[in-house]
VMD Tcl script that builds the backbone (N, CA, C; Angstrom):
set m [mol new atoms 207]
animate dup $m
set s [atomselect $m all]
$s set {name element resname resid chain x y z} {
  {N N UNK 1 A 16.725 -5.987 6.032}
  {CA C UNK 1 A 16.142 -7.167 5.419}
  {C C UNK 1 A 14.757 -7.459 6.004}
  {N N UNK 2 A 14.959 -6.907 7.141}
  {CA C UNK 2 A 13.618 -7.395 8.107}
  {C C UNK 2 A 12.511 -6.859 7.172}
  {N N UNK 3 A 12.658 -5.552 7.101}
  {CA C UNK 3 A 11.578 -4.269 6.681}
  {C C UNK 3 A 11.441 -4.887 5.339}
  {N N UNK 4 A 11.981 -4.959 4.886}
  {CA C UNK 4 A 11.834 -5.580 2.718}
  {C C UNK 4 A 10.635 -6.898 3.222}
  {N N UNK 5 A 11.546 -7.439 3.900}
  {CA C UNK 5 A 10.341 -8.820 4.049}
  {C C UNK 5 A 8.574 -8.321 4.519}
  {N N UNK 6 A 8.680 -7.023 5.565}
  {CA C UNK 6 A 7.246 -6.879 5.965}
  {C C UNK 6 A 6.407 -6.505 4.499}
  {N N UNK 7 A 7.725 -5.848 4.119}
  {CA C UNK 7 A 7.286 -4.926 2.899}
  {C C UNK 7 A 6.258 -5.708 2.127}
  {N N UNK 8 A 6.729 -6.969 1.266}
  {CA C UNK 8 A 6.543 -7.964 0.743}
  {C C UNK 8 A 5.738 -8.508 0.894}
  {N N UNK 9 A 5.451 -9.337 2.340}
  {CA C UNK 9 A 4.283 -9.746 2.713}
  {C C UNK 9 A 2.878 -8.817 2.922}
  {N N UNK 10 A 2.987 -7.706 3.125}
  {CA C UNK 10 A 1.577 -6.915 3.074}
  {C C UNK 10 A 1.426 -6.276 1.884}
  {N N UNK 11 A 2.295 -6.365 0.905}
  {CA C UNK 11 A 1.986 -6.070 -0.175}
  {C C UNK 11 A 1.548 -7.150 -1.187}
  {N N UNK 12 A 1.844 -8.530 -0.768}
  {CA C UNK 12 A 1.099 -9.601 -1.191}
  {C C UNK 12 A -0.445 -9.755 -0.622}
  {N N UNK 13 A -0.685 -10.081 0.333}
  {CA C UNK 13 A -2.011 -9.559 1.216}
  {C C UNK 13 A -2.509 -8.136 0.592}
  {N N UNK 14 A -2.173 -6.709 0.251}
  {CA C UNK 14 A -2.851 -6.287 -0.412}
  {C C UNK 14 A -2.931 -6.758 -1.933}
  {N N UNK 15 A -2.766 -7.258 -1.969}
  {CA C UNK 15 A -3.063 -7.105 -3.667}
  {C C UNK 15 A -4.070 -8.959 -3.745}
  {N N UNK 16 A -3.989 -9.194 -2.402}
  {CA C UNK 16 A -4.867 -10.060 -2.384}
  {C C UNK 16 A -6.286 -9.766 -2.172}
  {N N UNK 17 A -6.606 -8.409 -2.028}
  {CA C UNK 17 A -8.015 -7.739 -1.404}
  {C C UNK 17 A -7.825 -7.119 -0.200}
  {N N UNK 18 A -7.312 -7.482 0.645}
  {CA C UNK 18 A -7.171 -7.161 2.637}
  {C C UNK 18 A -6.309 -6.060 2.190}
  {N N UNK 19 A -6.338 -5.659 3.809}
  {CA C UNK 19 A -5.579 -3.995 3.827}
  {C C UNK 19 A -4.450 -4.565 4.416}
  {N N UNK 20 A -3.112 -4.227 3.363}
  {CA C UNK 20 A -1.847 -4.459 3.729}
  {C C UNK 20 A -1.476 -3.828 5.416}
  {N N UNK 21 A -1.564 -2.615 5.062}
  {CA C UNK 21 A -1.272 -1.730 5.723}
  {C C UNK 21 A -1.711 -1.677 7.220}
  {N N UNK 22 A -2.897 -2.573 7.193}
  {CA C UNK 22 A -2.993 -2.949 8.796}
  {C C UNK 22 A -2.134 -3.770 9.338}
  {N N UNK 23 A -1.654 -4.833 7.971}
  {CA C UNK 23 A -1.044 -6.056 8.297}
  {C C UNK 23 A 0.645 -5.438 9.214}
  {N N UNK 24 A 0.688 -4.368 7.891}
  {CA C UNK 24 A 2.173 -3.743 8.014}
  {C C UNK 24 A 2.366 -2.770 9.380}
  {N N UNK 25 A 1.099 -2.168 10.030}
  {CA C UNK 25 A 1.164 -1.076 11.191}
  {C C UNK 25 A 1.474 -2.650 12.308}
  {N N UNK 26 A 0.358 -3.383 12.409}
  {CA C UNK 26 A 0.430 -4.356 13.310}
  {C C UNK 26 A 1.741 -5.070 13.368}
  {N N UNK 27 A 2.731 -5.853 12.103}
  {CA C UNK 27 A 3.919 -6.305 12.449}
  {C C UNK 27 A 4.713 -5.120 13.071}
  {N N UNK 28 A 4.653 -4.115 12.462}
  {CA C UNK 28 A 5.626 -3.067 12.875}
  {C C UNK 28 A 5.414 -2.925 14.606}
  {N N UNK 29 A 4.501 -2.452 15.016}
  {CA C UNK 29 A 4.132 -2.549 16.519}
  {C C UNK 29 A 4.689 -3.461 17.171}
  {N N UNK 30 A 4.049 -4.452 16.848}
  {CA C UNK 30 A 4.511 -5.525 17.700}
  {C C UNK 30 A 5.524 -6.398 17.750}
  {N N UNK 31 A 6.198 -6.445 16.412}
  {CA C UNK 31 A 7.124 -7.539 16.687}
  {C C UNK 31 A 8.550 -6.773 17.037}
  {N N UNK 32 A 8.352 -5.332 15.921}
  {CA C UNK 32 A 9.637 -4.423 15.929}
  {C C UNK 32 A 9.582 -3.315 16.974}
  {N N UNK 33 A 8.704 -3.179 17.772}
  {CA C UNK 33 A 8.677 -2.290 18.747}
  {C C UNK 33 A 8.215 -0.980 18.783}
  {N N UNK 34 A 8.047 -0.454 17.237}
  {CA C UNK 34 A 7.810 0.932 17.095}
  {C C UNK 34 A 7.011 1.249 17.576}
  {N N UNK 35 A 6.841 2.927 17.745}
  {CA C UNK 35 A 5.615 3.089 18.207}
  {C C UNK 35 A 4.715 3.410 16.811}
  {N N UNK 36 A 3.302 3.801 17.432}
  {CA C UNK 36 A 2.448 3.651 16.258}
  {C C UNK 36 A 2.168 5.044 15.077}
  {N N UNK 37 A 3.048 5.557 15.717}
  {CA C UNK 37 A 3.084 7.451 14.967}
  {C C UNK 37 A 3.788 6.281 14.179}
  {N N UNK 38 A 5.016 5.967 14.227}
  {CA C UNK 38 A 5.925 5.838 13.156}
  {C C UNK 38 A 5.914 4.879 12.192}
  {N N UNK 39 A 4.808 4.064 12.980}
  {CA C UNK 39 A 4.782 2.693 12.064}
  {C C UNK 39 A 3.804 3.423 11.141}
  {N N UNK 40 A 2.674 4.217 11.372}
  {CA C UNK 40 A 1.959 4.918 10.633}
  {C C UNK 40 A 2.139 5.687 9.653}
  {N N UNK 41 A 3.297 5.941 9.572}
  {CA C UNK 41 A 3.792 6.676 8.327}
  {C C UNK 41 A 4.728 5.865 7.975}
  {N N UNK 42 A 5.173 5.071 8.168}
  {CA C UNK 42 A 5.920 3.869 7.009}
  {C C UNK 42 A 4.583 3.628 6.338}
  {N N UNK 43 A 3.129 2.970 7.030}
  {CA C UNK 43 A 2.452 2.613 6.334}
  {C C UNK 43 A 2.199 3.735 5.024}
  {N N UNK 44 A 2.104 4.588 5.445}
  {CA C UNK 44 A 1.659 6.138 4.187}
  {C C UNK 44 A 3.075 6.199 3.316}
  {N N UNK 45 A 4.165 5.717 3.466}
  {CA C UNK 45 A 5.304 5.883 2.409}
  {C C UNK 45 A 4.962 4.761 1.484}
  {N N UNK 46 A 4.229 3.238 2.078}
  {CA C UNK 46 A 3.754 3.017 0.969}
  {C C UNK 46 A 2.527 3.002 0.587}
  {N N UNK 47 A 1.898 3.571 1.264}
  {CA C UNK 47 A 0.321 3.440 0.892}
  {C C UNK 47 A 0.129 5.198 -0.503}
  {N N UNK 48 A 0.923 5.795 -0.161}
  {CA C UNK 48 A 0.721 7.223 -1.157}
  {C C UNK 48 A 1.268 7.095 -2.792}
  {N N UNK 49 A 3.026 6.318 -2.970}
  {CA C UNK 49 A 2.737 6.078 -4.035}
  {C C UNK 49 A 1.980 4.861 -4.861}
  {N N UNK 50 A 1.474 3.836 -4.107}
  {CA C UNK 50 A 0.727 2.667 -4.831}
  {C C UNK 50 A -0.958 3.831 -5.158}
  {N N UNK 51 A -1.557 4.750 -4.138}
  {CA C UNK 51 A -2.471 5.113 -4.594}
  {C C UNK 51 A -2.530 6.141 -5.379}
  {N N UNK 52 A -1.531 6.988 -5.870}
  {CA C UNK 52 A -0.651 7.688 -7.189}
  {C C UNK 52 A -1.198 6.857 -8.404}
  {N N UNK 53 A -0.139 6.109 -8.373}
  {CA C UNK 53 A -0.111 5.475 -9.804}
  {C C UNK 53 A -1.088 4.443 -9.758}
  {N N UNK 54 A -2.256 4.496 -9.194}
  {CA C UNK 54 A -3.619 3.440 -9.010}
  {C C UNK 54 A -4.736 4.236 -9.883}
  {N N UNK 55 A -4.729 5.908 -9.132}
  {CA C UNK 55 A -5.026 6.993 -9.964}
  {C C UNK 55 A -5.334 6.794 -11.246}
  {N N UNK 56 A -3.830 7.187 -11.665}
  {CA C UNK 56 A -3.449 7.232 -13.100}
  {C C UNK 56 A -3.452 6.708 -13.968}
  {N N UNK 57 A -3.565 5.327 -13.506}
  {CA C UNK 57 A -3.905 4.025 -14.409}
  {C C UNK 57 A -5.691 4.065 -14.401}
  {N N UNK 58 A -6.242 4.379 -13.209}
  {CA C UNK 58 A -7.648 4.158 -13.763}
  {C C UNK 58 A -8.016 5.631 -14.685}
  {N N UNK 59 A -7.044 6.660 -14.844}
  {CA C UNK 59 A -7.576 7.958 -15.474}
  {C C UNK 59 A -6.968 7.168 -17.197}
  {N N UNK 60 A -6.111 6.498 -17.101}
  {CA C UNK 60 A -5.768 6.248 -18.572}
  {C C UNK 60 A -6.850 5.482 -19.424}
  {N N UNK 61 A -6.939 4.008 -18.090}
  {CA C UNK 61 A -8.459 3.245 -18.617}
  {C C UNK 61 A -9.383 3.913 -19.026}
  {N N UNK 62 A -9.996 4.806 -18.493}
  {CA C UNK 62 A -11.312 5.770 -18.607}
  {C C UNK 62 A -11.113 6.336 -20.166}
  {N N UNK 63 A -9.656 7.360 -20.249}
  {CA C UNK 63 A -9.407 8.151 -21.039}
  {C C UNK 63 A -9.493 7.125 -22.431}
  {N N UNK 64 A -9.154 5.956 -22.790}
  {CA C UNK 64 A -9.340 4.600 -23.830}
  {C C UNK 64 A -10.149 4.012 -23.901}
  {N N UNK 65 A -11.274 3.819 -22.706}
  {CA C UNK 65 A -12.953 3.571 -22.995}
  {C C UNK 65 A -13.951 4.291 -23.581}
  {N N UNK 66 A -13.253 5.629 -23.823}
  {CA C UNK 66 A -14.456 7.087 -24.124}
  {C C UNK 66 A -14.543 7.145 -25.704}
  {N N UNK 67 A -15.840 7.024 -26.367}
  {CA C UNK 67 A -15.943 6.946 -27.707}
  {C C UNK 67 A -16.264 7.890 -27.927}
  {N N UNK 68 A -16.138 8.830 -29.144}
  {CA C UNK 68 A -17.080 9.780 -29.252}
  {C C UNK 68 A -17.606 9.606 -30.587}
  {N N UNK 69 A -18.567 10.476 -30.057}
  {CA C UNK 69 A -20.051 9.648 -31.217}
  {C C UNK 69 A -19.906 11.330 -32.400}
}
mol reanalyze $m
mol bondsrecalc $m
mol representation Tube
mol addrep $m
């Protein structure tokens, strides 16, 4: 439950502009003890698919803005 909640909150903070993911390495460190290899790749489990499908959505936009003359 703990982890869903960090989840949550730095994923609100990102999508507010700020980098979740600092928010999420830093709780992880410090409050939960990890070390920072590991908190570092929680951050990349979610930082890889949000920037996937961030991709793909701006390749679709592009692909529906293109007129041809």
């Amino acid at each position: 439950m703990k982890f869903i909640l960090i989840g949550i909150i730095s994923g609100i903070v990102t999508g507010l502009g700020m980098g979740g993911g600092s928010i999420l390495v830093l709780v992880l460190v410090s409050f939960w003890s990890m070390s920072q290899h590991v908190a570092q790749a929680a951050n990349l489990m979610f930082f890889i698919p949000t920037a996937i499908i961030a991709i793909l959505i701006h390749i679709k936009n592009l692909t529906k803005n293109i007129q041809v003359i």
